[in-house]
C-alpha positions as CSV (number, residue, x, y, z in Angstrom):
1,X,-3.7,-27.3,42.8
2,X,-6.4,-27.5,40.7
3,X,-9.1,-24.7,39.2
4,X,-12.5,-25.5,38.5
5,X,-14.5,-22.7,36.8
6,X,-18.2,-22.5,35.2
7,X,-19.6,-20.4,32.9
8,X,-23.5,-19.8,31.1
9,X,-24.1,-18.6,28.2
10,X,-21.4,-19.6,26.2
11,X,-21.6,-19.5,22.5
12,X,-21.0,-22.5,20.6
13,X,-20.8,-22.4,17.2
14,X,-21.2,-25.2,14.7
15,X,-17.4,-25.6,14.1
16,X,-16.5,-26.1,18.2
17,X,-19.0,-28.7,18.4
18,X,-17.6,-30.4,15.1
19,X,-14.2,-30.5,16.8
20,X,-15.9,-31.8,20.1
21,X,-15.7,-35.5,21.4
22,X,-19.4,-36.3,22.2
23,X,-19.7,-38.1,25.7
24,X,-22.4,-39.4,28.1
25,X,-22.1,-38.5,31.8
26,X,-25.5,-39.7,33.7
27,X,-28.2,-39.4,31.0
28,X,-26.6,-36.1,29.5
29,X,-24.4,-35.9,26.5
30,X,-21.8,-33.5,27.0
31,X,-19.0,-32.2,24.5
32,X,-15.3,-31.9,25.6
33,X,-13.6,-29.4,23.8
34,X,-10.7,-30.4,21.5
35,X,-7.6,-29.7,23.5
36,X,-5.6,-27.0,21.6
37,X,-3.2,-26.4,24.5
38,X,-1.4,-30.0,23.9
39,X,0.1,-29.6,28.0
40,X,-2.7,-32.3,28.9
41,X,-2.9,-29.0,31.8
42,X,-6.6,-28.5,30.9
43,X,-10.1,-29.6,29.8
44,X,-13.5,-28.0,28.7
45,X,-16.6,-29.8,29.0
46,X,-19.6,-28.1,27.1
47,X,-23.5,-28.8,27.8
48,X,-25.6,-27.3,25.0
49,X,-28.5,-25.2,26.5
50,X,-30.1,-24.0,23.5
51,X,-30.6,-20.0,22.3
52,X,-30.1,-17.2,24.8
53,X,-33.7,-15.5,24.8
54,X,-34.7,-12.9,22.5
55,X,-32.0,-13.6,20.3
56,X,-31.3,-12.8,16.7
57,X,-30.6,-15.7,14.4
58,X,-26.2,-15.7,13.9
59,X,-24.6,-17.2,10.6
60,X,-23.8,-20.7,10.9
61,X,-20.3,-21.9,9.3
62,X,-21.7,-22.3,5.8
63,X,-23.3,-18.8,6.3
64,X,-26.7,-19.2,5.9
65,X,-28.6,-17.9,9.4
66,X,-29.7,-20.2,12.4
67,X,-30.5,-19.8,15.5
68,X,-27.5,-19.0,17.8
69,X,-26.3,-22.1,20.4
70,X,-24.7,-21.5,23.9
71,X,-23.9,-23.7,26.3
72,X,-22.9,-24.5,30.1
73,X,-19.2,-24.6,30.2
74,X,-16.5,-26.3,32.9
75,X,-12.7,-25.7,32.9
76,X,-10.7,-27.6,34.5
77,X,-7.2,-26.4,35.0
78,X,-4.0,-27.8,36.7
79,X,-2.1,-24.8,38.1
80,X,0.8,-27.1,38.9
81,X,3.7,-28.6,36.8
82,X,4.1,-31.2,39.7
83,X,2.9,-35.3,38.7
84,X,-0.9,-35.8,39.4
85,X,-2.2,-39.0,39.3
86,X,-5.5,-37.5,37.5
87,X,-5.5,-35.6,34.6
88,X,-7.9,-32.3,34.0
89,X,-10.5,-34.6,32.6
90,X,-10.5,-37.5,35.2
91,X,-11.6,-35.0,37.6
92,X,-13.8,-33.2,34.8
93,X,-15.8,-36.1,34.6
94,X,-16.3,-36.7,38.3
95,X,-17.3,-33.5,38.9
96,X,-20.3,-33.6,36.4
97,X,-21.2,-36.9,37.3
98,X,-22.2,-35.5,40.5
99,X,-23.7,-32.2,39.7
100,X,-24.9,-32.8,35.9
101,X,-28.2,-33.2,36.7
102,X,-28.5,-29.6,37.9
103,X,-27.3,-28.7,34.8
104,X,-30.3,-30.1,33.5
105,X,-32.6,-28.8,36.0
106,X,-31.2,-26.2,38.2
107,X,-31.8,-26.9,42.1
108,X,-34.2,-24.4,43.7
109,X,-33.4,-22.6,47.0
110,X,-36.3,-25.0,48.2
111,X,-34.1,-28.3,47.6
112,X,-31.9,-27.2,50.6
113,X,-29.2,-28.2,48.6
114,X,-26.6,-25.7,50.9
115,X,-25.9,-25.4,54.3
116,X,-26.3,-23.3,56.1
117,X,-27.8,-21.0,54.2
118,X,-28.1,-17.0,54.7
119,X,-31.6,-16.1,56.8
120,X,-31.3,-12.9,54.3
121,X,-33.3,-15.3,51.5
122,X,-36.2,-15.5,53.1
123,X,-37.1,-11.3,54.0
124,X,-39.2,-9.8,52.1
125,X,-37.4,-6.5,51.5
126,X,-40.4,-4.4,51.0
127,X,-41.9,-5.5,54.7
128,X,-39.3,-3.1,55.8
129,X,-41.2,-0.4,54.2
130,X,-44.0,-0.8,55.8
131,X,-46.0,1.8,57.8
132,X,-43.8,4.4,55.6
133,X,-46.7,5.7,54.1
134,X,-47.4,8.4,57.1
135,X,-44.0,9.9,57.2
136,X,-44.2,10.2,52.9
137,X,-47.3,12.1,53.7
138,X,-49.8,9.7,51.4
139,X,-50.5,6.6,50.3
140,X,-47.6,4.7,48.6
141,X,-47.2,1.7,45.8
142,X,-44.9,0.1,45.6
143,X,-43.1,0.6,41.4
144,X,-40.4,-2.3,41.4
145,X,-38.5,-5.0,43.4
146,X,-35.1,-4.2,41.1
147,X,-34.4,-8.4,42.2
148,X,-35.3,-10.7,45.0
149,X,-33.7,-7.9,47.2
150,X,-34.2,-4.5,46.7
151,X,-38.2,-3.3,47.1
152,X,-39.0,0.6,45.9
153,X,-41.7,2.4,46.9
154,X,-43.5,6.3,45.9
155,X,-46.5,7.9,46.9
156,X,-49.2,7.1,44.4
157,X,-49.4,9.7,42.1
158,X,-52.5,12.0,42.9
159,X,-55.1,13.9,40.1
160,X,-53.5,16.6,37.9
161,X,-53.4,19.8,39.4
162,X,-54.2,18.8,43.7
163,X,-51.7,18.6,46.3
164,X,-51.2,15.1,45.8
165,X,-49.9,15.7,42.4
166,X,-47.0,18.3,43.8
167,X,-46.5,15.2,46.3
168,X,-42.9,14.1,44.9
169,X,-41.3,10.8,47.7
170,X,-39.6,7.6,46.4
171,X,-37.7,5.1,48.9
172,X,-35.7,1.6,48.4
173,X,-35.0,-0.5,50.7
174,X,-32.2,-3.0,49.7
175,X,-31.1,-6.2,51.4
176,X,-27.1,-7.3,51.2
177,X,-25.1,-9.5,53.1
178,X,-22.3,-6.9,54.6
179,X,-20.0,-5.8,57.0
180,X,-22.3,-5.0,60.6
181,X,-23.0,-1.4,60.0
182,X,-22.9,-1.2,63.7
183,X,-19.6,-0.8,63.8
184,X,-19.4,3.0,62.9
185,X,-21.1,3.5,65.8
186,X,-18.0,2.0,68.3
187,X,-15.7,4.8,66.2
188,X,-16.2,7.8,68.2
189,X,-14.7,10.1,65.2
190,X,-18.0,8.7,62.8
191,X,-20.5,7.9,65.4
192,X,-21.7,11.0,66.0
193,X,-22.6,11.3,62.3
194,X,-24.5,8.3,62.1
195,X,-27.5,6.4,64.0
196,X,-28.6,2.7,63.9
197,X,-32.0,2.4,62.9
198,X,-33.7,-1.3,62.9
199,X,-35.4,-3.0,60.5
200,X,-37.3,-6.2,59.5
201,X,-38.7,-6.5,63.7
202,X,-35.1,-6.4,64.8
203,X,-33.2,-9.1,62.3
204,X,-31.2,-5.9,60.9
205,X,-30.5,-2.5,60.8
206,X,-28.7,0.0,58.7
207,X,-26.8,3.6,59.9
């Protein structure tokens, strides 16, 4: 059996890439780690992607400072002692030579790369907050999205010292792809505690 894994991120220090054999895979050169292991059971192919933002410069090998390097990382593992007839890299290489260039440029939700893809993408969580404004007894704003699916609104904060000011409300509304909360409902020792309440013109709900 074999184990592919990714990773972002990855730091890669001066003295790694030293030690790395330097390869071409589409138009992309690509590093593969020295093996350390000496089982032939594994390889590590390295893409360099440059700083992680914001960062601080790290001490290079000599020790003088410069900029910190990460990379996009593959492992390939055999998790079998049983003959192959590919080693870790063969099949390394073959899978970047198919997906390298998103390495390069990540594929967008719009390149309907996958199917099928989860309907949940493409709601707007914060339309499920809308017409809340009457039952939080003013006019609302909406403060943050907290990621592509989670929307939070609060009543707009009102002039010092008016009833609008004393006005205190704040709602989220987050989007997941989970068990049907419907089911509680079919349990007759929690339904009674709970009651489905739709959202988004009837594509979901939540108890």
């Amino acid at each position: 059996m074999w184990q592919l894994s990714t990773a972002s991120g990855v730091l890669l220090d001066s003295k790694a890439a030293q030690e790395s054999t330097t390869e071409t895979i589409g138009d992309t050169t690509v590093l593969r780690a020295r093996d350390t292991t000496g089982n032939d059971r594994s390889c590590r192919y390295l893409s360099e992607a440059g700083p992680p933002p914001n960062a601080a410069p790290a001490p290079t090998n000599d020790g003088t400072a410069g900029a910190p390097r990460t990379a996009l990382e593959l492992v390939v593992r055999r998790n079998s002692s049983d003959a192959q007839p590919k080693k870790p890299c063969d099949i390394a290489r073959e899978y970047l030579t198919q997906v390298i260039k998103y390495w390069v440029k990540p594929a967008l939700r719009t390149d309907n790369l996958t199917a099928p893809r989860f309907a949940i993408g493409d709601v707007n969580p914060c339309d499920s907050l809308a017409g809340i404004a009457e039952s939080m007894g003013g006019p609302i704003e909406a403060i943050t999205l907290g990621g592509p699916h989670k929307c939070t609104v609060r009543l707009v904060p009102g002039p010092d010292n008016t009833e609008q000011a004393r006005k205190v409300g704040l709602v989220s509304a987050s989007l997941a792809v989970k068990t049907d909360p419907r089911t509680v409902l079919d349990n007759p020792q929690t339904s009674k505690d709970y009651m489905f309440l739709p959202v988004v013109s009837g594509s979901g709900g939540s108890v």
